[in-house]
N, C-alpha and C positions, 0 to 999 in steps of 0.2 A: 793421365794423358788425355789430349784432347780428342773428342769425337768430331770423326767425318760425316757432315748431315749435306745431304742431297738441298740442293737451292731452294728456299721456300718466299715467299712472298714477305715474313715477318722475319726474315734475315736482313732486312733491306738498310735500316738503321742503323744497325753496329757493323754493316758492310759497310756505307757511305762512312761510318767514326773509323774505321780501320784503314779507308786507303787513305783518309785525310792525315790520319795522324801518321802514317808512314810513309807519305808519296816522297818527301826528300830521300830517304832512306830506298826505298826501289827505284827513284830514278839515277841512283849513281850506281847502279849496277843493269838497268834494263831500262827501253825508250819509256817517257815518261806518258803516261794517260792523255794528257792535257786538261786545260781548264774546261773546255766543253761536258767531258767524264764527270764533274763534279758537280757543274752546271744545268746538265739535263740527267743527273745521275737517276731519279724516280721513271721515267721513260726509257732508260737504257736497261734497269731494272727488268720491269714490265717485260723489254722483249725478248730479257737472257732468259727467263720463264718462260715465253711465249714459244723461241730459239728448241728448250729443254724438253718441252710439251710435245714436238716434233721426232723426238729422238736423233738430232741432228749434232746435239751436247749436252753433257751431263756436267753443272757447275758445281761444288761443291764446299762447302764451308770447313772449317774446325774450329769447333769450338769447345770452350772451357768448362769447368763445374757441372753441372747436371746436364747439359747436352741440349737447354732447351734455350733458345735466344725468341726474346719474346718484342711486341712492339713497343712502343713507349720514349721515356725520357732516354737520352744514349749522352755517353760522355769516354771518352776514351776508350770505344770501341766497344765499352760495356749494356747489356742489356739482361732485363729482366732474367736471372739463372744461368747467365755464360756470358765471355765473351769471345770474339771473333780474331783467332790469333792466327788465323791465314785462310789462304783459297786454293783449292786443285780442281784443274779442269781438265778437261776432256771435250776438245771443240772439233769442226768439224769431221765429224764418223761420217766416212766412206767405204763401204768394199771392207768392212770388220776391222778397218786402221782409223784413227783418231791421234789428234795430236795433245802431249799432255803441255799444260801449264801451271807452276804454282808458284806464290808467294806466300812470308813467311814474318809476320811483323819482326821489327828489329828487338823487341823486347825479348822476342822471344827464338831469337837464332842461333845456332852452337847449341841448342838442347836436343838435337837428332827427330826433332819434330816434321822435316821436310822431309828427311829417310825415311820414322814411319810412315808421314802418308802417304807419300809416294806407292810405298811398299802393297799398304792398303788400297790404294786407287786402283794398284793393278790385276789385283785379286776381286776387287768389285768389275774392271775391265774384262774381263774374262769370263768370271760368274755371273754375274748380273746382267751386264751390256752386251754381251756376247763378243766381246771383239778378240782380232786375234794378234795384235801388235797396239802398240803407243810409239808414237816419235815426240822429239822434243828436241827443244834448240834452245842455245843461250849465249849473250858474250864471253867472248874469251876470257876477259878478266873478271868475272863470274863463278872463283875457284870453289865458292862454297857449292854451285847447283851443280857445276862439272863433277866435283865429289859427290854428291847424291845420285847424281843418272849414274856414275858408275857403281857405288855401292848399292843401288839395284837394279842392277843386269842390264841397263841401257851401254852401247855400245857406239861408238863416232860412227857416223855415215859419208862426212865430208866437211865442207865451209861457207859459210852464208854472212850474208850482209844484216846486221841488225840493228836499221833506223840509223846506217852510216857507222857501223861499228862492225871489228870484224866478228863472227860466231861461229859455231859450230855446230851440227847438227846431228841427231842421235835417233837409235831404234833400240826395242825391245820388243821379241816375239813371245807373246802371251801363252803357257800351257792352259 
């Protein structure tokens, strides 16, 4: 199973091979990054660390085989000891609430990898971060991440607009 590693700076490489190789794949279920995202990717970088450094959010990787993603040569998301088979975050922490976000390469989807980490993130939410809820949202026709917020304990909140699409919005209150 993959491990969840807190954002590191030598993440940056098999981050930039992971959204490229599956931006077709998350923009038919969520608004798409755009080309700027990929363009000034090294600088957007820099300030989700810089953002993390704050405790403002907590970005977070999973990755594969030994847990260690190192810098170097990258080729389909792969790097030295792992590769990077999604992201969960945890952005702007207010008042011990945080909103969650993850994605989930398509290679690796249907293997309940978005349940564990999910599951995991909110156990790090709580002990770690100190916080005392996560919210999340998603499109509607988004049946895989609606099945995730509810197989762990996320709950509907109401209805939102997403980049022009209808969504939903969700809580879970942290023990």
């Amino acid at each position: 199973m993959p491990e969840l590693q807190l954002l590191r700076l030598d993440h940056a490489p098999a981050i930039l091979a992971f959204e490229r190789d599956n931006r077709a794949y998350f923009a038919a279920s969520i608004p798409d990054r755009g080309d700027a995202y990929f363009t000034d990717f090294a600088a957007l970088h820099a300030e989700r660390l810089a953002e993390q450094a704050t405790g403002l959010c907590y970005f977070h990787v999973l990755v594969t085989d030994d847990g260690e993603v190192a810098g170097g040569e990258v080729a389909g998301g792969e790097a030295a000891g792992g590769e990077v088979v999604g992201r969960v975050n945890l952005v702007d922490v207010e008042d011990g609430v945080a909103e969650l976000g993850y994605r989930i390469a398509e290679k690796a989807a249907g293997k309940g990898l978005a349940t564990d980490a999910v599951r995991q993130i909110c156990v790090l939410a709580a002990e770690t971060y100190g916080l005392s809820a996560l919210c999340a949202k998603t499109t509607d026709d988004n049946t895989a991440s609606h099945a995730v917020l509810t197989r762990t304990g996320f709950v509907t909140t109401g209805a939102i607009d997403l980049g022009g699409r209808p969504g939903t919005t969700y809580i879970r209150t942290l023990s």
